[in-house]
N, C-alpha and C positions, 0 to 999 in steps of 0.2 A: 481664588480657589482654582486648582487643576481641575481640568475636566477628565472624567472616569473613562478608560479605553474598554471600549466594548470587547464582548468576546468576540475574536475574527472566526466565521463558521465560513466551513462550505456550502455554497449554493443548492448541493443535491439535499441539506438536512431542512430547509426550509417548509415544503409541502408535510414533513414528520412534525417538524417542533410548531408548525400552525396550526398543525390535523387533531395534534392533543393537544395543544394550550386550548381551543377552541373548544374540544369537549370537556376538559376540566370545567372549563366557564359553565358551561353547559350544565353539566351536574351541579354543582353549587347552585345555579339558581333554579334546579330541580328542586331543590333540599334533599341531596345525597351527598351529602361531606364525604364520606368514607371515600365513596367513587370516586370525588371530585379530586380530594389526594390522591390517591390510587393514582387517576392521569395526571396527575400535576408532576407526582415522579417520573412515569414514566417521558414527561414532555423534558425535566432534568437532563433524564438519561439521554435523554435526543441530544441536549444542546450541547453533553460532557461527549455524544459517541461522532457528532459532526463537527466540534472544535477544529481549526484549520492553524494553529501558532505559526508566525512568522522562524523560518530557519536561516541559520549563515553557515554555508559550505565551508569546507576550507579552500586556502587558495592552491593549495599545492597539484601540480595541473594531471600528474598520473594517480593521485588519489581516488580511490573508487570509492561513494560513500551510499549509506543504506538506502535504499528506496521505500521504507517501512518502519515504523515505529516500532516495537514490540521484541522479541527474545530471538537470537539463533538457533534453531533447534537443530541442522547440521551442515555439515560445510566434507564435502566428498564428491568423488569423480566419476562422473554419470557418462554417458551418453544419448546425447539429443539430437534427436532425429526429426523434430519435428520446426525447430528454429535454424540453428545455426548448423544443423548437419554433421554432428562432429565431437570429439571425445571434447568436454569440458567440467568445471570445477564448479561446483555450483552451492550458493550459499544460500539458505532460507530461512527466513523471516517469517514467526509466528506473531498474529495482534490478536489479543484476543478483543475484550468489547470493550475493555476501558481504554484500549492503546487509541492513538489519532490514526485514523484508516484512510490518509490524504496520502498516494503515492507520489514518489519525486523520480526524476529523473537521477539515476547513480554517476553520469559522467557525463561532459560534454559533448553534444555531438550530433548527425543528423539519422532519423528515422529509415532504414532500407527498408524495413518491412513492418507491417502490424497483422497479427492472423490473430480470428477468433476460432478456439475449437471447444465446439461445443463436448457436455460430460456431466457423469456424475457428482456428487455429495457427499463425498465421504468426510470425513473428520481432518481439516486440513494438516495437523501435525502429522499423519500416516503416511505409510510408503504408499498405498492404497491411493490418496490425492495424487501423487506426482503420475501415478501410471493412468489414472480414468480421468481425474476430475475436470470440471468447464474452466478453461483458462486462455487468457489472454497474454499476445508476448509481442514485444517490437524488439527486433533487430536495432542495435544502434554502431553507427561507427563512430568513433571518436576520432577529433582532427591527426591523430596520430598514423590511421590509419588502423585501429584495433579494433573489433569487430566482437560484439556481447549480447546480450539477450535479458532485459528483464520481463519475467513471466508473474503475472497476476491469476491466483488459482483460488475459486472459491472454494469457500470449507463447507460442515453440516449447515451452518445456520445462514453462510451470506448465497445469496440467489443471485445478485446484481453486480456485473464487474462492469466498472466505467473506465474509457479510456476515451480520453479526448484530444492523442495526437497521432497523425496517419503518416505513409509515409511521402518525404520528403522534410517535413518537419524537423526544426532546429530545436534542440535541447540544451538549456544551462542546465551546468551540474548542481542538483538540488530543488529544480524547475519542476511545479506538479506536473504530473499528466495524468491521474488518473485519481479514483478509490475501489474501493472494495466493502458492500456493504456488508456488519453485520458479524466482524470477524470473520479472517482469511489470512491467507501467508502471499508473500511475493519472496520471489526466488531470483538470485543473480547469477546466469552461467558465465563464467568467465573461462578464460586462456588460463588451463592446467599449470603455466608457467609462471602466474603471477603469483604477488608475496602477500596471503593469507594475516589480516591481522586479527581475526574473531576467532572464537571457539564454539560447538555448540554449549546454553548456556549464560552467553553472553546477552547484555541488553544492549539495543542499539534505538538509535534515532533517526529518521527519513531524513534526508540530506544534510546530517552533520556527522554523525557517525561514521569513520573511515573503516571499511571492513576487507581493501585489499589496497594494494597497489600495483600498477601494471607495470612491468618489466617490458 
């Protein structure tokens, strides 16, 4: 008989899915069933909201691919002044709470910069998030020499943005570095010049999903 492959979780859902399996038990040998369900879903919902699935990039080496599980909700040309200093094309990624909230790195390449700035809460699909909310962004250059920005932006309900690569830091393309608890969007600014393959819309996958390519 094969052996069953466990679900692969992220590390940060651990202290959640121990904190209420732990009270579910609890209740039950209170004799409060109700309760005891009650947490037992919500300890479910932990183990469905920190799932971590193995991905396979593709190989093709100017492919830009999602950093984000979850929908496009627009793809338009901003300027940011706060990463890369400079007119770019930027695509964002809405999760909400059933999406995997495990961010990948979108291209290969090494870390210039990582800034946190701190912010608001707003509802992260809003114009409202890109302008206020608490978000986190590294600078990457790829060995080409191209130079992007993936930005992690909390929404209403995520409080916690985890990023665990600073700069200097070498990135495979599709390589976590981060989450976002709680539902949130992650945003890719890229070079106005590149070839757009999303819509908003669209659903995409963290490091398989091809959402541009670089010119």
């Amino acid at each position: 008989m094969g052996s069953k492959r466990l679900i692969p979780l992220a590390k940060e859902g651990y202290p959640y899915i121990t904190a209420y399996g732990f009270l579910s038990a609890v209740a039950f040998a209170m004799g409060l069933p109700a309760l005891g369900v009650l947490l037992l879903l919500v300890t479910g919902l932990m183990v469905n909201f920190f799932r971590d699935p193995e991905r396979f990039p593709p190989l093709e080496e100017r492919a830009v691919v999602s950093p984000a599980d979850g929908v496009v909700v627009s793809v338009e040309e901003v300027d940011d002044t706060l990463f890369l200093g400079a007119r770019v094309l930027r695509v964002a990624v809405f999760m909400n709470v059933f999406n995997v909230h495990v961010n990948r790195s979108p291209v290969r390449g090494t870390v210039l910069s990582a800034r946190y700035i701190p912010g608001s809460f707003f509802a992260a699909d809003s114009k409202s998030a890109f302008e206020k909310n608490e978000r986190n962004g590294l600078v990457i250059r790829t060995d080409d020499g191209i130079e992007l920005a993936v930005v992690q932006v909390a929404g209403l309900i995520a409080r916690r943005i985890v990023c665990k690569k600073l700069r200097g830091n070498r990135l495979a393309r599709g390589e976590r570095f981060g989450m976002i608890m709680f539902g949130s969007r992650v945003d890719v600014h890229l070079p106005p010049r590149c070839r757009v393959t999303v819509g908003a819309g669209d659903k995409v996958r963290a490091g398989e999903s091809v959402i541009c390519h670089l010119i």
